[in-house]
PyMOL CGO cylinders between C-alpha atoms (Angstrom):
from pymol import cmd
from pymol.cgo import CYLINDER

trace = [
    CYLINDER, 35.11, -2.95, 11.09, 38.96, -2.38, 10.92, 0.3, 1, 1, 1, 1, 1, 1,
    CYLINDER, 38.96, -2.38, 10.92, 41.40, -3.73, 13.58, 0.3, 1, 1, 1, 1, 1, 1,
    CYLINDER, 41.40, -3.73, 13.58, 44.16, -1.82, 13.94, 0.3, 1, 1, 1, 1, 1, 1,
    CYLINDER, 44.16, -1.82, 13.94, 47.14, -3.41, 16.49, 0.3, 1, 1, 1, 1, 1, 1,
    CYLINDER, 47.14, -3.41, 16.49, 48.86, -0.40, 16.65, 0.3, 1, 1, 1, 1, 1, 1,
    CYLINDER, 48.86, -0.40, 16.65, 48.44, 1.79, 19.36, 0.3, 1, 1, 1, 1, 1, 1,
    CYLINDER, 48.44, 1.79, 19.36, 50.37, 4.58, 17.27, 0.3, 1, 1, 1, 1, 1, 1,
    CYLINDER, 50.37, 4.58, 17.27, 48.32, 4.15, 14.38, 0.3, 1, 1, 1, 1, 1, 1,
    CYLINDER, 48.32, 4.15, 14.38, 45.47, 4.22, 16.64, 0.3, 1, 1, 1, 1, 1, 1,
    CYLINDER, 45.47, 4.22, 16.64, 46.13, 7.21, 18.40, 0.3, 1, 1, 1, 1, 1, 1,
    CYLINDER, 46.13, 7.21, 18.40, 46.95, 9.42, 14.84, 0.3, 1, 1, 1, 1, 1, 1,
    CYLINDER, 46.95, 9.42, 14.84, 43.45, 7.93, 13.56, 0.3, 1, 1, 1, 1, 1, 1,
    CYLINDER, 43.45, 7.93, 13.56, 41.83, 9.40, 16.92, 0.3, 1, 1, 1, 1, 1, 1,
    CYLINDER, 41.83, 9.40, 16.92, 43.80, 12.68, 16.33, 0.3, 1, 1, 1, 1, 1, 1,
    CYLINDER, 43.80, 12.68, 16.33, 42.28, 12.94, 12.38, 0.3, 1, 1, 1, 1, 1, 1,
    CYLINDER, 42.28, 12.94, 12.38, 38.75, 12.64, 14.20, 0.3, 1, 1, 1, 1, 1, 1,
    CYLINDER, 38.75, 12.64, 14.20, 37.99, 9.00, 13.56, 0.3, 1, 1, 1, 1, 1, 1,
    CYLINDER, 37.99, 9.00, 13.56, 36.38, 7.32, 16.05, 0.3, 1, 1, 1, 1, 1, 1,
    CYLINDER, 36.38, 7.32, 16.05, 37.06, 4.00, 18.34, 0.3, 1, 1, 1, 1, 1, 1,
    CYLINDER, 37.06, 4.00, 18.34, 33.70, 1.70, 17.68, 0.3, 1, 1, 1, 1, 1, 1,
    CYLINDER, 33.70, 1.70, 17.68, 35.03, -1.10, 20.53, 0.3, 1, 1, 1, 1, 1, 1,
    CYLINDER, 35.03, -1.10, 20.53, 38.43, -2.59, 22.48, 0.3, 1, 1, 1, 1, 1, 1,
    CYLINDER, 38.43, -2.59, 22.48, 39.09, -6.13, 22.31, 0.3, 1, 1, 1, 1, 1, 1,
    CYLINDER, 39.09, -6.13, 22.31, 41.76, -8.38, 23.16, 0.3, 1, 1, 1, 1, 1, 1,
    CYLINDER, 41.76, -8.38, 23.16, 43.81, -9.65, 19.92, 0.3, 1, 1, 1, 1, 1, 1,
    CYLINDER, 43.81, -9.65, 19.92, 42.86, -13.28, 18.46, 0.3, 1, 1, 1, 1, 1, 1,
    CYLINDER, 42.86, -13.28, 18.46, 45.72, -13.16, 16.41, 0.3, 1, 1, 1, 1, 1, 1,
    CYLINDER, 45.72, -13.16, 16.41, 48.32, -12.05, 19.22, 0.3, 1, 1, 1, 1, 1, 1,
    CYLINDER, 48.32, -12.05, 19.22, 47.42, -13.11, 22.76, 0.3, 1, 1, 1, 1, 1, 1,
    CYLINDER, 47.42, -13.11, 22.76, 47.93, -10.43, 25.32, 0.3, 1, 1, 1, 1, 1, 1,
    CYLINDER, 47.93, -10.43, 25.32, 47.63, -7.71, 23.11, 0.3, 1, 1, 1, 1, 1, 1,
    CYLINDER, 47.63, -7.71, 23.11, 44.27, -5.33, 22.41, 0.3, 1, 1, 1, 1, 1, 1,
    CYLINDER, 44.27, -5.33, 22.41, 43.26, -4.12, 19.31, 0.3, 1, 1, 1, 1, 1, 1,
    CYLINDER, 43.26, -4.12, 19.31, 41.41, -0.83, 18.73, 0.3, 1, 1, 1, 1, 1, 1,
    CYLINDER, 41.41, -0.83, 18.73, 38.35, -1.37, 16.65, 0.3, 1, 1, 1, 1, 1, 1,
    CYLINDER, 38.35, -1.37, 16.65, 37.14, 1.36, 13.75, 0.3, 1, 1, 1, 1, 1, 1,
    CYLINDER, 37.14, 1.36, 13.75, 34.42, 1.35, 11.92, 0.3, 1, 1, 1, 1, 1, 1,
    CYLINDER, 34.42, 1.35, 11.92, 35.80, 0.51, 8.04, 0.3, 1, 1, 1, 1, 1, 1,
    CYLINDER, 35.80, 0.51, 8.04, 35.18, 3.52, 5.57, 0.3, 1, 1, 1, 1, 1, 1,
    CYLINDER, 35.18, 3.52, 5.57, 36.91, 4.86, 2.13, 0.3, 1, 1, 1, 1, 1, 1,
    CYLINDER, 36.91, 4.86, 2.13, 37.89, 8.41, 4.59, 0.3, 1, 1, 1, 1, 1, 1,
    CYLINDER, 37.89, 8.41, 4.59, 39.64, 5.43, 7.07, 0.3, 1, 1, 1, 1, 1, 1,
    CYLINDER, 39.64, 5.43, 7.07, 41.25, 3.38, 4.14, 0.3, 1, 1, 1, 1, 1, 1,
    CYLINDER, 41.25, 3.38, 4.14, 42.69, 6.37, 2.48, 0.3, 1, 1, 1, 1, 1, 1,
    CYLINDER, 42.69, 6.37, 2.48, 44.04, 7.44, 5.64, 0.3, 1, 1, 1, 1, 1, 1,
    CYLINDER, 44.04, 7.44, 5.64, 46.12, 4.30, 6.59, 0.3, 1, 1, 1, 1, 1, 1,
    CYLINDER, 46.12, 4.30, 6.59, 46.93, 4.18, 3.07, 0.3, 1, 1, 1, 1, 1, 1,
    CYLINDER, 46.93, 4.18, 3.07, 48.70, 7.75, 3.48, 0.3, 1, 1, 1, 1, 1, 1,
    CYLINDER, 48.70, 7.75, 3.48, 50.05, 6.26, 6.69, 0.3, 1, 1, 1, 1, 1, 1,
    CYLINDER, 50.05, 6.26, 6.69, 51.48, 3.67, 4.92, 0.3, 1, 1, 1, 1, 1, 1,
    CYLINDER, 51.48, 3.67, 4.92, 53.10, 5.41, 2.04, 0.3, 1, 1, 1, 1, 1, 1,
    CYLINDER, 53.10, 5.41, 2.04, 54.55, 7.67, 5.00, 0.3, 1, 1, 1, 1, 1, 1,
    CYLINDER, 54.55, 7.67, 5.00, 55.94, 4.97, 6.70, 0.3, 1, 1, 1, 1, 1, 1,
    CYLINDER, 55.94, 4.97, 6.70, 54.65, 5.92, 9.63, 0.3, 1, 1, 1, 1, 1, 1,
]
cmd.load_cgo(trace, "trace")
């Protein structure tokens, strides 16, 4: 599973056809939710290109 905080990152993920596995409230930063992937090479590449982007 990958968290992802961001719900710009989230919403380009949706938009390149991954898919949302769960919502959940953030551990890390109270008050916040965190969209919930399901971890895969396709996924890790993509936020990698989002990355290099800077996006």
């Amino acid at each position: 599973m990958k968290c992802i905080l961001s719900y710009r990152v989230a919403k380009h993920l949706l938009s390149k056809g991954f898919k949302i596995v769960d919502i959940d409230t953030s551990h890390k930063i109270p008050g916040n939710i965190v969209f919930i992937f399901e971890r895969s090479e396709e996924l890790n590449r993509e936020l990698a290109e989002i990355k290099r982007k800077g996006e």
